[in-house]
C-alpha positions in Angstrom: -37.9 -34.7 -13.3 -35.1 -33.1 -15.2 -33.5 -35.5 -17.2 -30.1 -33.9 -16.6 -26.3 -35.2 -15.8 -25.2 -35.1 -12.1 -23.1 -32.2 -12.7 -25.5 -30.4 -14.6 -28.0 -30.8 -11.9 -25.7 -29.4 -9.3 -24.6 -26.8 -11.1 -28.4 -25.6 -10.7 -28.4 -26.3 -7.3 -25.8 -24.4 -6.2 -26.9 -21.0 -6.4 -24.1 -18.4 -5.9 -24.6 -14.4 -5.0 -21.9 -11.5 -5.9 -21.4 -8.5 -3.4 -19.3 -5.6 -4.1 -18.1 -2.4 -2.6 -16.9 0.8 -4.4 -15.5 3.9 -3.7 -17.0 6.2 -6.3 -15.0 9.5 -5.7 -17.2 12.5 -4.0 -20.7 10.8 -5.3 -19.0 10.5 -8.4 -19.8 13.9 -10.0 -19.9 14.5 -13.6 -18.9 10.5 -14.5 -22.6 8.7 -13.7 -22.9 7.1 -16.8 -19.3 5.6 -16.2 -20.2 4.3 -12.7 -23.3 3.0 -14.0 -21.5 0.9 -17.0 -19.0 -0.2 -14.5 -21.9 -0.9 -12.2 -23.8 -3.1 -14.6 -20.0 -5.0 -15.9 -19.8 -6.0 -11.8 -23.7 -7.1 -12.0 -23.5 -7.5 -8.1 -26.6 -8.8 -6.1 -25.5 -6.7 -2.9 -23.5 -3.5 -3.8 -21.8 -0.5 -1.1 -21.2 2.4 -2.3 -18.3 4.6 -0.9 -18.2 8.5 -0.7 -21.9 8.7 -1.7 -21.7 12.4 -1.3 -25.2 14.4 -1.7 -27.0 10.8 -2.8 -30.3 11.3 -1.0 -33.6 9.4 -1.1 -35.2 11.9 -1.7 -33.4 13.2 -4.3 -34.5 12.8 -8.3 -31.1 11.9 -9.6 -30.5 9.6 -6.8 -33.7 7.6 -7.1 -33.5 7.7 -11.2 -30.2 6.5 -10.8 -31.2 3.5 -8.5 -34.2 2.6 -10.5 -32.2 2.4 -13.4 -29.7 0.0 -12.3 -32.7 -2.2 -11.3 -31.9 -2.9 -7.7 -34.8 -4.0 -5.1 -33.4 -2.3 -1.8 -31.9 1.0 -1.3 -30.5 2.6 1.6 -27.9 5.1 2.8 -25.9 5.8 5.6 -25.3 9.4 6.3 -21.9 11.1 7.6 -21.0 14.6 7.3 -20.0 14.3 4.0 -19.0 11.1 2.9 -22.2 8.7 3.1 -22.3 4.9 2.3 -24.8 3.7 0.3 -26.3 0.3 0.2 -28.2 -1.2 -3.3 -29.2 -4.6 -2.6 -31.9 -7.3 -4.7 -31.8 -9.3 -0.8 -33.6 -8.4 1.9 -31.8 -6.1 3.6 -32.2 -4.7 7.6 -29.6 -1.6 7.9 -27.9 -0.1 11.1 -26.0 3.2 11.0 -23.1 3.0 13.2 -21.4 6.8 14.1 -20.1 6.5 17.2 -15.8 6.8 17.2 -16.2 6.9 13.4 -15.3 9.6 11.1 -17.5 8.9 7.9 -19.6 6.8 8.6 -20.5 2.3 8.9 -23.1 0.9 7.2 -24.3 -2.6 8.7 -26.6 -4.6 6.7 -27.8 -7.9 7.9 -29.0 -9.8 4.6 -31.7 -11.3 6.8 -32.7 -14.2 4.3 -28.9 -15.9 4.7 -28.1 -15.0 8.0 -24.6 -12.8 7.0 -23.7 -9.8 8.3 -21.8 -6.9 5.8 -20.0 -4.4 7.4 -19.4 -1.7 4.6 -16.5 0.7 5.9 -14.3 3.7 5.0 -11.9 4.5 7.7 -10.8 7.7 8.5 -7.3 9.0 6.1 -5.5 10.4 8.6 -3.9 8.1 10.7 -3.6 4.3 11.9 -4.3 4.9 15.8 -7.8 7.0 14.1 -8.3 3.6 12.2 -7.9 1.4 15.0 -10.5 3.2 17.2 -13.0 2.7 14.3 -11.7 -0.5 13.9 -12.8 -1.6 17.6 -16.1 0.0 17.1 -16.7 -1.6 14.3 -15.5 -5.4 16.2 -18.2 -4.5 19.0 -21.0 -4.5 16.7 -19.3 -7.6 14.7 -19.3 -9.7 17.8 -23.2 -11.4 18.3 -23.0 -12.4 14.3 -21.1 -15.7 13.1 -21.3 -14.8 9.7 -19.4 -11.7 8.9 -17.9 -9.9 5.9 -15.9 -6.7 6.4 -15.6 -4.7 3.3 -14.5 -1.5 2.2 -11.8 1.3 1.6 -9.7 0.3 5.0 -7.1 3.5 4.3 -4.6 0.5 5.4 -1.9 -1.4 4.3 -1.2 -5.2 4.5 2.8 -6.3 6.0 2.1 -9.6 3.7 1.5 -7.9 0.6 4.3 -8.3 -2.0 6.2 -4.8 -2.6 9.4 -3.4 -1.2 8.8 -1.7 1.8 11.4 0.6 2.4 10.7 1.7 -1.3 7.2 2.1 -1.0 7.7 4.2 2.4 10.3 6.7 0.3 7.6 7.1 -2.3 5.2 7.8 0.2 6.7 10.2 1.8 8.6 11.9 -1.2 4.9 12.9 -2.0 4.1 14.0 1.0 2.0 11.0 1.8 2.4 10.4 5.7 -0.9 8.5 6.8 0.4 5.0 6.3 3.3 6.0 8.8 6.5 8.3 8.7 9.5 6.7 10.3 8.0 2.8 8.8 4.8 1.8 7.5 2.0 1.0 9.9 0.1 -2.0 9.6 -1.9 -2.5 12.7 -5.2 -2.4 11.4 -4.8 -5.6 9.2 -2.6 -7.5 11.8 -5.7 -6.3 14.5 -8.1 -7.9 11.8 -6.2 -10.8 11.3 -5.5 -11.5 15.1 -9.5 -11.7 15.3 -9.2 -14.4 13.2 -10.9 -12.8 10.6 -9.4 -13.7 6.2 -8.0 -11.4 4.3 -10.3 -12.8 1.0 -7.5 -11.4 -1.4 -5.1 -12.9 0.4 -6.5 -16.1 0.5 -6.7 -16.5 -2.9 -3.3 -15.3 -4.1 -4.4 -12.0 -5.1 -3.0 -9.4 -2.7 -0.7 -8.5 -5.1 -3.6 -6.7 -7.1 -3.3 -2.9 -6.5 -7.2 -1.1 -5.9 -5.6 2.4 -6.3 -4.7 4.7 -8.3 -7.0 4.6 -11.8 -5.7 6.6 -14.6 -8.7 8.7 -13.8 -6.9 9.7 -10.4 -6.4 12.9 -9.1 -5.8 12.5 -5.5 -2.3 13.4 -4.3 -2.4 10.6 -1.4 -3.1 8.0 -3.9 -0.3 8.4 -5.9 1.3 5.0 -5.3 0.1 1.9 -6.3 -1.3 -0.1 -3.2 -4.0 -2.2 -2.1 -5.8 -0.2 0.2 -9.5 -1.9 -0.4 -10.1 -5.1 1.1 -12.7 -8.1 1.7 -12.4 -9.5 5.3 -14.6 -12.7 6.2 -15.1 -14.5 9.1 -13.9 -18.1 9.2 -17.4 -20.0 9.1 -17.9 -18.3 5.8 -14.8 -19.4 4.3 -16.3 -22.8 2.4 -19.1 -20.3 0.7 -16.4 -17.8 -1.1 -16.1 -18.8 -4.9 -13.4 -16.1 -6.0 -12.6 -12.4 -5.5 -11.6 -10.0 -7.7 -10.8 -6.2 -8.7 -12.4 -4.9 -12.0 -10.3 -3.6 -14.2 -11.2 -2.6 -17.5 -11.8 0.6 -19.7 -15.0 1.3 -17.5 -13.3 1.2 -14.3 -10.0 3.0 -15.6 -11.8 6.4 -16.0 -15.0 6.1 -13.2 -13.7 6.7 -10.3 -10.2 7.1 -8.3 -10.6 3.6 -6.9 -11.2 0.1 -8.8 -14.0 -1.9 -7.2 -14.0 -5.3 -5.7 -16.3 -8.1 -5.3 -16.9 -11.6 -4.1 -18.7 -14.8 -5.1 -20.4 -17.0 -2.7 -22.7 -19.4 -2.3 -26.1 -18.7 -0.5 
């Protein structure tokens, strides 16, 4: 038996997982070793990968890429353009939701720990496009208990701690109408949190945290600083989540137009 203190011994027992999503800019072209450093500084167990444009598994550079970064599972989800990709060392079983979406959903079930990830990137154009994913996405939420809903929502949050009127006359003084045009629109996050489900973020005092722009940007509608990724749980996983974060660091900075985001939780 080990001859260890109490804490020490729980310390071991309590075994803890990270997942992560990140939006990597048009299959991030021309910056794959950056992704891949910023990749390996997150060291996620579960990982989605936004706008995975032209990653195939078929393709060379798309399997060297993935067998370098050491990950067990590999799967993507394909839209017309903008695929998810899942990279996973759990055991992963994946659906491909299409229906009322304009990209694409991936659904993973990590079937040794009974959760349900729901890796998302709703459509840019407006909040009532976003709410009809948004329901299609709830339909296929509804038979799982343990649920985490992750991803680049397009949305914003009314709680989140910026000047509103302000941030609407930047928005629009740039031409940037799909968060609203007369006020900002925030039904997709009050629909969320109506079905009970936690802004993560939120939760632990860090909704303040922008996940757009980088310096690297170049997108005119992500000219203004806003959260616009999120982490959304369901209530009975709650007690597992550890902490949440957005990297930021030199890596992240120049890889992509978006920071990623992750959680820790216990298995």
């Amino acid at each position: 038996m080990l001859n260890l203190p109490i804490w020490q011994l729980l310390f071991l027992i309590n075994i803890s997982m990270r997942i992560a999503h990140y939006n990597i800019s048009q299959g991030g072209q021309n910056r794959t070793d950056k992704l891949k450093e910023v990749i390996k500084d997150i060291n996620p167990d579960v990982l989605g990968i936004l706008e995975a444009v032209d990653w195939n598994k078929e393709k060379e550079e798309t399997k060297e890429l993935v067998k370098e970064l050491g990950f067990k599972y590999f799967e993507i989800a394909k839209a017309p353009k903008h695929n998810i990709a899942i990279l996973s060392n759990e055991p992963i079983s994946v659906n491909v939701i299409n229906r009322n979406i304009k990209h694409v959903v991936l659904q993973a079930e990590l079937v040794n720990l009974n959760i349900c990830l729901f890796f998302i990137h709703l459509s840019p154009v407006s909040e009532e496009d976003r709410l009809t994913e948004l329901d299609e996405i709830l339909f296929h939420s509804k038979n799982y208990s343990r649920v985490i809903i992750m991803g680049d929502f397009n949305s914003l949050s009314r709680s989140d701690p910026y000047d509103k009127e302000f941030i609407l006359q930047s928005l629009l003084e740039k031409g940037i109408k799909k968060y609203g045009e007369n006020y900002l629109r925030f039904d997709v996050i009050d629909k969320l949190e109506k079905e009970k489900y936690i802004d993560i973020a939120k939760y632990f005092k860090k909704d303040h945290i922008n996940t757009v722009p980088t310096l690297f940007n170049v997108d005119a509608n992500h000219q203004v600083p806003l959260r616009i990724d999120y982490i959304f749980s369901s209530k009975s996983l709650l007690p597992y989540i550890r902490n949440i974060e957005v990297l930021k660091n030199n890596n992240s900075d120049f890889a992509s137009d978006h920071y990623p985001f992750y959680i820790d939780l216990d298995k």
